[in-house]
MARKE-287397 format. One record per residue (C-alpha): residue number from 1; residue in three letters; x, y, z. Coordinates in Angstrom, 3 decimals. Layout:
N
   num   residu         c1         c2         c3
   NUM      ALA          X          Y          Z
...
END
This chain:
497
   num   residu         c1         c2         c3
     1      UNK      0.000      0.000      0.000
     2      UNK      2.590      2.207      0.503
     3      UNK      4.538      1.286     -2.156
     4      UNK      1.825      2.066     -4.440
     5      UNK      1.429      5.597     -2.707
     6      UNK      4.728      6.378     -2.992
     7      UNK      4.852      5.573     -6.712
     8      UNK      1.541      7.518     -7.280
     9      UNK      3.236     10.688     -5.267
    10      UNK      6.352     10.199     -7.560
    11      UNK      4.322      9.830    -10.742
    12      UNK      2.262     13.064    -10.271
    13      UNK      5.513     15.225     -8.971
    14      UNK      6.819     13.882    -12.734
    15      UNK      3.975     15.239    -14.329
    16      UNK      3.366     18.665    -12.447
    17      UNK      7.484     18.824    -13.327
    18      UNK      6.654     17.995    -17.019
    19      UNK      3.447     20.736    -17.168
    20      UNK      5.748     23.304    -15.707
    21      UNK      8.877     23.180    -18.128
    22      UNK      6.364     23.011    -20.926
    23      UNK      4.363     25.957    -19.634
    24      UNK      7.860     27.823    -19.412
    25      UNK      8.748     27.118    -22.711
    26      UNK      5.882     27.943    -24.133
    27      UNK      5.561     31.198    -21.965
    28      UNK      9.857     31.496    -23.889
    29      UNK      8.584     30.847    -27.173
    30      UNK      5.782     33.727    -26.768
    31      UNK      7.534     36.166    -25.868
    32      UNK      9.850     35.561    -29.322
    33      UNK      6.469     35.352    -31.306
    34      UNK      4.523     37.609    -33.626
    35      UNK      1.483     38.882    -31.838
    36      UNK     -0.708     36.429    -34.452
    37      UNK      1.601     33.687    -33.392
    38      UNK      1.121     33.417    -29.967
    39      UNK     -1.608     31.623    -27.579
    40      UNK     -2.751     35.061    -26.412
    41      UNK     -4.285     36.818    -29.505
    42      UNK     -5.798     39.620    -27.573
    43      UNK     -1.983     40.558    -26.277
    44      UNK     -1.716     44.967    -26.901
    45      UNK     -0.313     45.137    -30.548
    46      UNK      2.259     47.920    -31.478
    47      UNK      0.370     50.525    -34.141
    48      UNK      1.622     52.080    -36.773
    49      UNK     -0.487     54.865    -38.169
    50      UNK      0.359     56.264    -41.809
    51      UNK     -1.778     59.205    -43.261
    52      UNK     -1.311     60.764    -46.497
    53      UNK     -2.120     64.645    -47.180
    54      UNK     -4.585     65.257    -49.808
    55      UNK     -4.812     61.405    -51.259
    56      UNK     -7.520     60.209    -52.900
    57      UNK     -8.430     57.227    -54.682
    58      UNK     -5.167     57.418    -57.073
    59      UNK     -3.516     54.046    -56.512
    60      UNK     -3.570     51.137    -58.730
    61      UNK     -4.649     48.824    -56.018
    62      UNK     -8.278     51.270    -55.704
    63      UNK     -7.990     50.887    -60.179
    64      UNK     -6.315     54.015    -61.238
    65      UNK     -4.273     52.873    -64.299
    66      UNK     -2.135     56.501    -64.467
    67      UNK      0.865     55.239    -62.366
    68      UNK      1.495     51.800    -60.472
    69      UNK      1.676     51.991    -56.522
    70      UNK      3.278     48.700    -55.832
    71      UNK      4.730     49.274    -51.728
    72      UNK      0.380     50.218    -51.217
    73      UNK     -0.343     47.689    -53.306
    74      UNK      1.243     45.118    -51.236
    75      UNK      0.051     46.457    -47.918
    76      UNK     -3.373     46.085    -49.468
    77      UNK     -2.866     42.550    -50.812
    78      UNK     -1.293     41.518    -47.260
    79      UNK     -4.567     43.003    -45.780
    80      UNK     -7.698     44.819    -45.764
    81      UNK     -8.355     47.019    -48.842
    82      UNK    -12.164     49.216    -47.760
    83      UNK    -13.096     49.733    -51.130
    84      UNK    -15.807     52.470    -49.979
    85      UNK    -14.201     54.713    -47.335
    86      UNK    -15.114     58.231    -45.918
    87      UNK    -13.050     61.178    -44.484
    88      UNK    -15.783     62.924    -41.986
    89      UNK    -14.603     66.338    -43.483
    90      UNK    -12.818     67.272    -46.488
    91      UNK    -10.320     69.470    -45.064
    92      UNK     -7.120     68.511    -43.190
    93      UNK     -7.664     69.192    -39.222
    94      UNK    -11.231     68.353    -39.049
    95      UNK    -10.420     65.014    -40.703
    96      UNK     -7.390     64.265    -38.610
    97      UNK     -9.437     65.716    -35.142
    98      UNK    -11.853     62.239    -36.074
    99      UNK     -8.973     60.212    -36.209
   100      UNK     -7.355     61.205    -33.030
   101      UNK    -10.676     61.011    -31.031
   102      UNK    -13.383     58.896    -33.222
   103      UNK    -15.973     61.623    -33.396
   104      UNK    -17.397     63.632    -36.079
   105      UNK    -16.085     67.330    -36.486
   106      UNK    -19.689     68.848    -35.276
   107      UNK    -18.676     67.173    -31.471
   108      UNK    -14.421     67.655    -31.629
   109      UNK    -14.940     71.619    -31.818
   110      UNK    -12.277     71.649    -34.822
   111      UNK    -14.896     72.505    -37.437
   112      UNK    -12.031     74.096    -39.841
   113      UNK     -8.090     74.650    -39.849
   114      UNK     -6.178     75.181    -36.368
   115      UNK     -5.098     78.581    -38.327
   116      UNK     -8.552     79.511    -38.347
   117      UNK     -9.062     79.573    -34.909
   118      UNK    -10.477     76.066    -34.284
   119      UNK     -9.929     73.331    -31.567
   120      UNK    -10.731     70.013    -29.707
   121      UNK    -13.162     70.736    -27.132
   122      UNK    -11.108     70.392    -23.520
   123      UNK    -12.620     67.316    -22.104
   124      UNK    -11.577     65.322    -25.473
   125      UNK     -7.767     66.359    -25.257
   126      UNK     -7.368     63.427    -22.379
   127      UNK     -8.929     61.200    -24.706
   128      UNK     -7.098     61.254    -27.946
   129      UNK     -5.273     57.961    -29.488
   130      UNK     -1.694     58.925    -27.939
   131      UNK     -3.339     60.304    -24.692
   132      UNK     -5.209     56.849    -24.112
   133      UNK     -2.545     54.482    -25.047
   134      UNK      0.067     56.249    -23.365
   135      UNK     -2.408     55.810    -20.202
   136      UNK     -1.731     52.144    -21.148
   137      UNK      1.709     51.958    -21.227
   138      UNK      2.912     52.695    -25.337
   139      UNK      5.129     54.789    -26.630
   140      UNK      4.116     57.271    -28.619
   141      UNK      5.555     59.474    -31.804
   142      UNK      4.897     61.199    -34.767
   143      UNK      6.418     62.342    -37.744
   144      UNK      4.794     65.113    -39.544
   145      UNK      2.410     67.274    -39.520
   146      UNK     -0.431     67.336    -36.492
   147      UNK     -2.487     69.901    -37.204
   148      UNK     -4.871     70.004    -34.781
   149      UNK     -5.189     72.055    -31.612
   150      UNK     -4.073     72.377    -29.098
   151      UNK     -0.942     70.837    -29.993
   152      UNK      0.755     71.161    -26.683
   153      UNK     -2.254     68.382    -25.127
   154      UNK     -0.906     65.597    -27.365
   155      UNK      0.997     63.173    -25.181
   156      UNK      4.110     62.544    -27.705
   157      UNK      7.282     61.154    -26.470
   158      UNK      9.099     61.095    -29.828
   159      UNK      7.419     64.656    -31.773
   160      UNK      8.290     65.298    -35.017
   161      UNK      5.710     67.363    -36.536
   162      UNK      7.454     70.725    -37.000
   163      UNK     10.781     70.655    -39.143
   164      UNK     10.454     67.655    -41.110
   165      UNK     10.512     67.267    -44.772
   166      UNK      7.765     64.824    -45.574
   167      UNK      8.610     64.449    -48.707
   168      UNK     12.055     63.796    -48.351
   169      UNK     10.870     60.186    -47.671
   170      UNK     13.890     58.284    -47.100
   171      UNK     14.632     61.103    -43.793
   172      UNK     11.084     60.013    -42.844
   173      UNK     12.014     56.352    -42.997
   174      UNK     14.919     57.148    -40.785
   175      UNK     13.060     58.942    -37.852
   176      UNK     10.480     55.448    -38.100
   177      UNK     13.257     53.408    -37.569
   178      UNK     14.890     55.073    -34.920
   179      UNK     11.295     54.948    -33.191
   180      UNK     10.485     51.612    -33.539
   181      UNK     14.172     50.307    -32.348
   182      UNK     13.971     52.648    -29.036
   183      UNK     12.513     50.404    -26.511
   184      UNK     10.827     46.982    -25.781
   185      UNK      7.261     48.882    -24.742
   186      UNK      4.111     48.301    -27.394
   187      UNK      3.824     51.784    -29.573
   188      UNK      1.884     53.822    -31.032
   189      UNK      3.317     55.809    -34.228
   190      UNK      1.785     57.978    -36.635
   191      UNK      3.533     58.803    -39.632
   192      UNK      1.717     61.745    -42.035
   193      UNK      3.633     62.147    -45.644
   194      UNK      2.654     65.760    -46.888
   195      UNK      2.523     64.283    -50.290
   196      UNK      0.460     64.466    -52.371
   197      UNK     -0.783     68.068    -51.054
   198      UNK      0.429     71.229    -52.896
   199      UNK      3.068     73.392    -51.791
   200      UNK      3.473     77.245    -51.979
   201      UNK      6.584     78.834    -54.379
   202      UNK      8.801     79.719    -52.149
   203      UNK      9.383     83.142    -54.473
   204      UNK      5.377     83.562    -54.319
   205      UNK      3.957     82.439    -51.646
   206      UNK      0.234     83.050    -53.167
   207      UNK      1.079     80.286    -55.994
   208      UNK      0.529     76.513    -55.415
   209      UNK      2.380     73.579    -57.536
   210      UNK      2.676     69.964    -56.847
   211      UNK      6.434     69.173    -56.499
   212      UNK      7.330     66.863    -59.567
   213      UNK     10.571     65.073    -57.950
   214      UNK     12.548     65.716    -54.584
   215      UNK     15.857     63.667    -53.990
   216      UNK     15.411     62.393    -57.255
   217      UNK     11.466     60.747    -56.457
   218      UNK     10.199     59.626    -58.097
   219      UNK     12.707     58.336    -60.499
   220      UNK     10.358     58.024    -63.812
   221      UNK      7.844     61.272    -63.895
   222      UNK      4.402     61.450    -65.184
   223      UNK      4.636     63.909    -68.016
   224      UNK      1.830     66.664    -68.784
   225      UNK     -0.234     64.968    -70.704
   226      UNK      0.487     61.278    -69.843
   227      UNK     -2.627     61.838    -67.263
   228      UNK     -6.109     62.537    -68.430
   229      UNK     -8.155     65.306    -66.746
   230      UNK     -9.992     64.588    -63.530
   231      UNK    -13.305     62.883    -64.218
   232      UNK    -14.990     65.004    -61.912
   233      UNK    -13.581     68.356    -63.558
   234      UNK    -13.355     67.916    -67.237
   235      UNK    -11.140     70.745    -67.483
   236      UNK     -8.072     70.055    -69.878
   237      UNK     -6.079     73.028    -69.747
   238      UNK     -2.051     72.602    -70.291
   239      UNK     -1.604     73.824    -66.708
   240      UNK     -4.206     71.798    -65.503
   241      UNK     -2.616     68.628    -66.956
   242      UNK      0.381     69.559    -65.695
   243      UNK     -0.498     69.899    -62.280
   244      UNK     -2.485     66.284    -62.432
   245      UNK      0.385     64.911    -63.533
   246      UNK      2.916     66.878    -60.845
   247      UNK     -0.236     65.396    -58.237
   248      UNK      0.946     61.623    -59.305
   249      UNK      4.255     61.928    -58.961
   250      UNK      3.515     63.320    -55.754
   251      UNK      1.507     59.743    -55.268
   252      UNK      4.079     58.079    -56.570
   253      UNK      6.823     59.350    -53.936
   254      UNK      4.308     58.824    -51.648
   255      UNK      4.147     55.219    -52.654
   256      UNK      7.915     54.791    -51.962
   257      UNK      7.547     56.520    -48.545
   258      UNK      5.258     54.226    -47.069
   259      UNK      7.643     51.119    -48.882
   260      UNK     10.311     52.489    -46.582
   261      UNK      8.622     53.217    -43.798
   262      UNK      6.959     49.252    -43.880
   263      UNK     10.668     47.960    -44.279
   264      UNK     12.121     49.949    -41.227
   265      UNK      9.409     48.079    -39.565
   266      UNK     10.176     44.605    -41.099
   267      UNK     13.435     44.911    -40.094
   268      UNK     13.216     45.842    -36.427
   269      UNK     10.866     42.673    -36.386
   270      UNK      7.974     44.306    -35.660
   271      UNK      5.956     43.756    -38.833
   272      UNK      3.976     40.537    -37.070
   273      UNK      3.377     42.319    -33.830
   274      UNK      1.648     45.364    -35.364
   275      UNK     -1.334     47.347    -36.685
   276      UNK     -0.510     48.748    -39.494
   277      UNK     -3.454     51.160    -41.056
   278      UNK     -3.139     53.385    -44.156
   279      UNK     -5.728     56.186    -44.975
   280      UNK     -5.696     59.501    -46.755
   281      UNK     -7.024     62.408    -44.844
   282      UNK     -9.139     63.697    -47.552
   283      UNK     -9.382     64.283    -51.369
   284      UNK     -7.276     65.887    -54.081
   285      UNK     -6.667     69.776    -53.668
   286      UNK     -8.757     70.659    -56.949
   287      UNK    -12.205     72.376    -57.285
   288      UNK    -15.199     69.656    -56.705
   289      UNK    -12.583     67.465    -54.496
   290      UNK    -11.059     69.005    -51.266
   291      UNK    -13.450     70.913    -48.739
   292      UNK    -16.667     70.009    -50.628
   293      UNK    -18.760     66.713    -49.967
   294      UNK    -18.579     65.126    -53.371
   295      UNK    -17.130     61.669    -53.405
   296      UNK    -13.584     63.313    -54.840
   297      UNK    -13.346     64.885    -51.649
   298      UNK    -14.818     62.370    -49.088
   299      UNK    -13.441     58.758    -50.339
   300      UNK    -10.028     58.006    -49.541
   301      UNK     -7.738     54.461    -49.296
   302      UNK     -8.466     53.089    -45.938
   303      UNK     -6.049     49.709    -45.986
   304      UNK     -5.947     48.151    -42.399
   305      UNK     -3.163     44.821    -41.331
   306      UNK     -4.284     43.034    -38.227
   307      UNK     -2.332     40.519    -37.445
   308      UNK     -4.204     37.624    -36.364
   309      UNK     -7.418     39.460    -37.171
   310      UNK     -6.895     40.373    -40.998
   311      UNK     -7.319     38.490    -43.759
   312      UNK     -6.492     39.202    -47.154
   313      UNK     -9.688     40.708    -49.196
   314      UNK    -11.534     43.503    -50.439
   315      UNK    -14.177     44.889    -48.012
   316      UNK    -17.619     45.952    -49.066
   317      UNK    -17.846     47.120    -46.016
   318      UNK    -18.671     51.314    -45.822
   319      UNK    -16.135     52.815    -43.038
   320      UNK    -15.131     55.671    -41.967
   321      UNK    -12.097     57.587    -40.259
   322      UNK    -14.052     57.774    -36.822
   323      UNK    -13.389     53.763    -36.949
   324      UNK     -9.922     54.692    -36.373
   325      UNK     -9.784     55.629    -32.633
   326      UNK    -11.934     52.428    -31.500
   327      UNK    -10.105     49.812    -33.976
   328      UNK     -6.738     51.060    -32.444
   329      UNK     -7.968     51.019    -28.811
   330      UNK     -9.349     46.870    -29.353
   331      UNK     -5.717     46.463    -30.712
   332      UNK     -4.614     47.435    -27.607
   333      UNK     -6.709     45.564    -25.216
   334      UNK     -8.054     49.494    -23.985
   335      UNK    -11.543     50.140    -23.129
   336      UNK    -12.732     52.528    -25.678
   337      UNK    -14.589     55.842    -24.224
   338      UNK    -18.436     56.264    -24.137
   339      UNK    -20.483     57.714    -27.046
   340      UNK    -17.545     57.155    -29.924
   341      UNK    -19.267     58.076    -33.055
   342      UNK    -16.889     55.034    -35.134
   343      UNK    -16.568     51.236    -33.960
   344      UNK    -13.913     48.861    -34.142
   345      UNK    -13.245     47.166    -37.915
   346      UNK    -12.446     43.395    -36.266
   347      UNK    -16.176     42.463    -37.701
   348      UNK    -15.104     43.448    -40.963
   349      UNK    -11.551     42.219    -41.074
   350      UNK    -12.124     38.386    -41.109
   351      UNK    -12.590     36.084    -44.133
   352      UNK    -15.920     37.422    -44.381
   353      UNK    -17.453     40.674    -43.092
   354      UNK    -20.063     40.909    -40.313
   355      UNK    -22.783     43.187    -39.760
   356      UNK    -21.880     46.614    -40.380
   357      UNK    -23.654     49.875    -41.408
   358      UNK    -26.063     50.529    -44.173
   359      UNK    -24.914     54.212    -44.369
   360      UNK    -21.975     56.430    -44.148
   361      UNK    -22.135     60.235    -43.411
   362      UNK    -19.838     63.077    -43.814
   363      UNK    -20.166     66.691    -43.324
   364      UNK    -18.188     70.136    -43.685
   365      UNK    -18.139     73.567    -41.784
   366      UNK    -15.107     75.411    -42.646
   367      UNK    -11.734     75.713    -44.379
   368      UNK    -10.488     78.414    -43.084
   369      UNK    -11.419     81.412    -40.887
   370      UNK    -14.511     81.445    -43.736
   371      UNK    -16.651     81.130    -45.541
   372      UNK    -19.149     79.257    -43.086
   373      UNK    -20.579     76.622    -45.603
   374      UNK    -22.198     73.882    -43.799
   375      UNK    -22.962     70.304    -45.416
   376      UNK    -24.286     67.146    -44.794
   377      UNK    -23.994     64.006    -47.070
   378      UNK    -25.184     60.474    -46.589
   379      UNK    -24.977     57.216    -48.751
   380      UNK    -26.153     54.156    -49.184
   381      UNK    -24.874     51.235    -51.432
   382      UNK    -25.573     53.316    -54.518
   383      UNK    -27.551     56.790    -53.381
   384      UNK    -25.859     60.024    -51.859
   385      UNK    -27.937     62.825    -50.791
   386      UNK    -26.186     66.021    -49.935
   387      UNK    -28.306     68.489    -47.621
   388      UNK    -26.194     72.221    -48.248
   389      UNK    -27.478     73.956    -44.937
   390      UNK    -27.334     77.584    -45.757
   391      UNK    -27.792     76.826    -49.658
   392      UNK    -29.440     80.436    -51.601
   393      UNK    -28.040     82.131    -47.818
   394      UNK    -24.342     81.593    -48.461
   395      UNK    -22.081     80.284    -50.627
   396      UNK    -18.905     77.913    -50.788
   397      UNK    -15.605     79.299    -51.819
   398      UNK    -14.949     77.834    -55.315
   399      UNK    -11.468     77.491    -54.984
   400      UNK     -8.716     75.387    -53.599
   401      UNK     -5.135     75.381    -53.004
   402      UNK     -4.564     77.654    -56.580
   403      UNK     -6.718     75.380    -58.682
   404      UNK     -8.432     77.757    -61.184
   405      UNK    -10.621     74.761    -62.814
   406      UNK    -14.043     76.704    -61.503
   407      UNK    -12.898     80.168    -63.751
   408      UNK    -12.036     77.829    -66.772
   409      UNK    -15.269     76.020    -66.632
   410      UNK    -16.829     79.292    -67.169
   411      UNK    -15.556     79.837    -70.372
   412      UNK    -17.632     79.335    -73.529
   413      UNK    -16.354     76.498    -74.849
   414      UNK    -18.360     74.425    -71.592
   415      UNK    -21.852     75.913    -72.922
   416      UNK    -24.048     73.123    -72.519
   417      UNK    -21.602     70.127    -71.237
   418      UNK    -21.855     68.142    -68.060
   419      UNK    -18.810     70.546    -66.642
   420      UNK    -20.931     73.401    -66.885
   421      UNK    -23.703     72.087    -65.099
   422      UNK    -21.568     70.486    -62.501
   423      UNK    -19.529     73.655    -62.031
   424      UNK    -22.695     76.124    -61.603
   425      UNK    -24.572     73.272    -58.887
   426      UNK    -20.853     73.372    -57.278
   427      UNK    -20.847     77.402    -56.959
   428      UNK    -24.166     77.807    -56.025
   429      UNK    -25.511     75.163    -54.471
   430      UNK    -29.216     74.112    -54.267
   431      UNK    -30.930     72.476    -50.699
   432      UNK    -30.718     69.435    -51.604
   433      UNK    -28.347     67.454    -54.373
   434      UNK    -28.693     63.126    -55.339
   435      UNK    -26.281     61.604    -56.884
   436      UNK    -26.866     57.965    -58.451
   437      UNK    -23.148     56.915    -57.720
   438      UNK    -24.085     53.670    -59.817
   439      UNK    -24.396     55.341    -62.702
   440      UNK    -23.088     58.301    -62.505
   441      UNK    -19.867     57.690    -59.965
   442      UNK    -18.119     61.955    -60.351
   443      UNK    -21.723     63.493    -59.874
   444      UNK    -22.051     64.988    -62.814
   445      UNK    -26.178     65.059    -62.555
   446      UNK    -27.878     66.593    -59.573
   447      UNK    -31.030     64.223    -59.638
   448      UNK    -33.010     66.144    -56.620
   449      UNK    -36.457     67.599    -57.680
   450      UNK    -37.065     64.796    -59.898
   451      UNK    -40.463     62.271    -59.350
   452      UNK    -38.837     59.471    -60.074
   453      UNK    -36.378     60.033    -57.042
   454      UNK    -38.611     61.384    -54.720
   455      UNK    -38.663     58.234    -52.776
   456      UNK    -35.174     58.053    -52.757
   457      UNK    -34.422     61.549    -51.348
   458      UNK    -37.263     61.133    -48.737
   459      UNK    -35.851     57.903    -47.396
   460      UNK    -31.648     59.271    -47.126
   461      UNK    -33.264     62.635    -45.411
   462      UNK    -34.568     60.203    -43.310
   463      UNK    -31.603     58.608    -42.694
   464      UNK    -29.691     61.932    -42.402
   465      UNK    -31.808     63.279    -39.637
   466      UNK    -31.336     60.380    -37.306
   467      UNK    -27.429     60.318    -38.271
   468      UNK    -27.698     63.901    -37.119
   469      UNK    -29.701     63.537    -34.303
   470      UNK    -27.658     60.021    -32.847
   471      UNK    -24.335     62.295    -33.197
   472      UNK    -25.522     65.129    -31.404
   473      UNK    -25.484     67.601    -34.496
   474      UNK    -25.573     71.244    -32.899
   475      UNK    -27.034     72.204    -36.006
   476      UNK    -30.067     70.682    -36.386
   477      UNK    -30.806     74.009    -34.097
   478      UNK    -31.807     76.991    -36.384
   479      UNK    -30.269     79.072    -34.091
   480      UNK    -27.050     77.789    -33.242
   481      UNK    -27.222     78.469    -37.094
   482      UNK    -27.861     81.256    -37.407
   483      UNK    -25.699     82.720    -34.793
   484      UNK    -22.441     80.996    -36.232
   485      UNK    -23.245     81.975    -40.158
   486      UNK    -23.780     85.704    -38.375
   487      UNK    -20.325     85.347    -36.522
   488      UNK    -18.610     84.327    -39.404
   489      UNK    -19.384     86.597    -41.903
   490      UNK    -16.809     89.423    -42.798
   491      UNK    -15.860     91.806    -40.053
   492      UNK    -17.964     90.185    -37.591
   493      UNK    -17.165     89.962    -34.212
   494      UNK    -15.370     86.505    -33.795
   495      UNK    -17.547     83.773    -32.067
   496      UNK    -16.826     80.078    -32.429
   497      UNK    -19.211     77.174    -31.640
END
């Protein structure tokens, strides 16, 4: 009887021994793993953030057949390619205020540029992307530009956003790479090219051009001419073509940026342990694209790589920028903050997608310090209805960044063409505008007012108004409205919502 115990008592003291290496080892091999790799899939990823200034839909991977984009190309065959996604606001902070916090720009308080006065409201500057994950432990840095205010409230260990040449690509590269190598910690890093956005001549600072190579990037230019004119423009002036084509080899250094910047992180050994998303911030800089809500301006490459959560496909799935914040945050393993206006992309990321919205919104307020010009769009799977709040009250500016396309279209050559029509609905605006993006993907045709739609633009005003009124839209009050168009106007007393 003994005997027998004392075997038992040996036999289990073997085993517990055996369980206890093996649980070692395996705790060894872990720690050596990519973050797909090991037992614990919901371990805090690193994330790498890279934004792209004034990028559209002009990458061979989204079908443009001007230039190849092979480095975004492969991030998008390695992962999720969105082939419908929005910007909330065509212009540069609003956009990047829903990244940072997940909420439209009508609830971040930076309705228009930090230059023109704007700003995060206080209570979100404590719950930005770096401010929350450096709560949990990351690292964080950027490299380029911020833009949005208060900059001194953004939680950066490694800043970079002032005195950096984004398009000297292979510097940016350099700065990523010193980042990533600093320190065992999970990070956060958000790396913003300023291509493709236009720059100012240096001997004029009132003229725009799109710089055609820098360092010798791109090696092989796009030539005027080798580009057609923009399919939402028309407009096929030599100096047009030539800044379309200056705007792809823009793309195209952009291209070999981002290559760069994904090989600094291959080779610290990071690339299976991190989040990797790619988005632009909003449209091309040209008339009917940037700071307006027509698809030029709103849809934007939105390529996400989750390891262990990813797999390689396109996604039908409509998302938006304010999915950022809360897909970043269930990376993590961090509890994501009440009332986010976006939701985490894991349902959308698998083999197939899961349930996910039937409409995407967008909306703008200002560029600038003015004109006040406030929009609201909404789509569906092939209708977009955009509501123009102050339309015969005020009207948009009708020019961007130096691009004279909206003087050219009135010349008489356009009498009676689709650019014509689109150009006059673009400067003055009516209350309502419905697009069949099915047939009729650039918007040429402003299909409001007629019968056979009026069931359509009944049921997205529908949608609209409960999009507005689940995201706390301050101006669904008349006089909220009023009082900020009064404010705004020319020599008025300055008052900010």
């Amino acid at each position: 009887m003994t005997v027998t115990f004392e075997r038992e008592r040996r036999r289990r003291s073997r085993r517990v021994l055996t369980l206890t290496l093996a649980a070692l080892a395996l705790a060894a091999l872990a720690a050596r793993l990519p973050a797909d790799d090991r037992p614990d899939a919901r371990a805090p990823l690193n994330v790498l953030l890279i934004t792209a200034d004034d990028l559209g839909l002009q990458l061979s991977c989204y079908g443009d057949r001007v230039i190849r984009t092979p480095r975004l190309d492969g991030l998008a065959a390695g992962g999720v390619l969105f082939e419908v996604a929005y910007i909330t606001q065509a212009s540069c902070s609003p956009s990047r205020s829903s990244m940072f916090t997940g909420l439209y720009p009508h609830a971040t308080g930076q309705l228009g540029l930090t230059n023109g006065g704007f700003a995060l409201h206080e209570p979100l500057r404590r719950a930005t992307i770096p401010a929350l994950l450096k709560k949990a432990g990351y690292r964080t840095g950027i490299i380029g530009k911020l833009h949005v205010a208060p900059e001194s409230e953004f939680p950066f260990d490694f800043a970079h956003f002032r005195g950096v040449n984004t398009r000297r690509v292979a510097d940016v590269a350099k700065l990523a790479g010193e980042f990533i190598d600093k320190g065992p910690r999970p990070f956060f890093l958000m790396v913003n090219f300023s291509d493709p956005h236009a720059t100012r001549r240096p001997e004029d600072r009132t003229k725009w051009y799109f710089q055609r190579q820098v360092d010798g990037v791109p090696v092989k230019p796009v030539e005027p001419g080798e580009a057609p004119p923009w399919p939402f423009q028309g407009i096929d002036t030599p100096v047009q073509l030539e800044n379309i084509a200056n705007y792809y080899n823009c793309v195209q250094r952009l291209d070999h940026g981002v290559g760069l910047v994904l090989s600094a992180l291959e080779s610290a050994g990071r690339a299976g342990d991190t989040l990797v998303i790619f988005v632009g911030d909003h449209g091309p800089p040209f008339a009917r694209g940037k700071t307006t809500c027509y698809e030029a301006g709103l849809r934007v490459p939105f390529i996400v790589r989750w390891p262990g959560v990813s797999r390689p496909k396109r996604s039908s799935a409509m998302v938006s920028t304010v999915d950022i914040l809360p897909t970043v945050l269930d990376a993590a393993g961090v509890a994501a903050p009440d009332g986010l206006h976006g939701r985490s992309l894991r349902p959308v990321l698998g083999e197939r997608d899961g349930p996910w919205r039937e409409h995407l919104a967008a909306e703008f307020h200002f560029h600038g310090r003015r004109p006040f010009y406030p929009r609201r769009a909404i789509r569906d799977g092939r209708f977009k209805l955009i509501h123009n709040l102050l339309a015969g009250r005020a009207r948009p500016s009708t020019g961007i960044d130096g691009d004279r396309a909206y003087p050219v279209s009135r010349e008489s050559r356009f009498d009676g063409t689709w650019t014509r029509r689109a150009f006059d609905t673009f400067a003055d605006p009516p209350e309502l505008e419905l697009y069949d993006l099915g047939a009729d993907p650039h918007e040429r045709d402003n299909l409001a007012g007629k019968a056979s739609f009026a069931g359509v633009v009944e049921r997205l005003k529908s949608a609209l108004l409960s999009w507005r009124g689940d995201t706390d839209d301050p101006f669904l009050d008349p006089a909220r409205l009023r009082e900020t168009a009064a404010s705004s106007r020319p020599g008025a007393k300055k008052k900010r919502p």
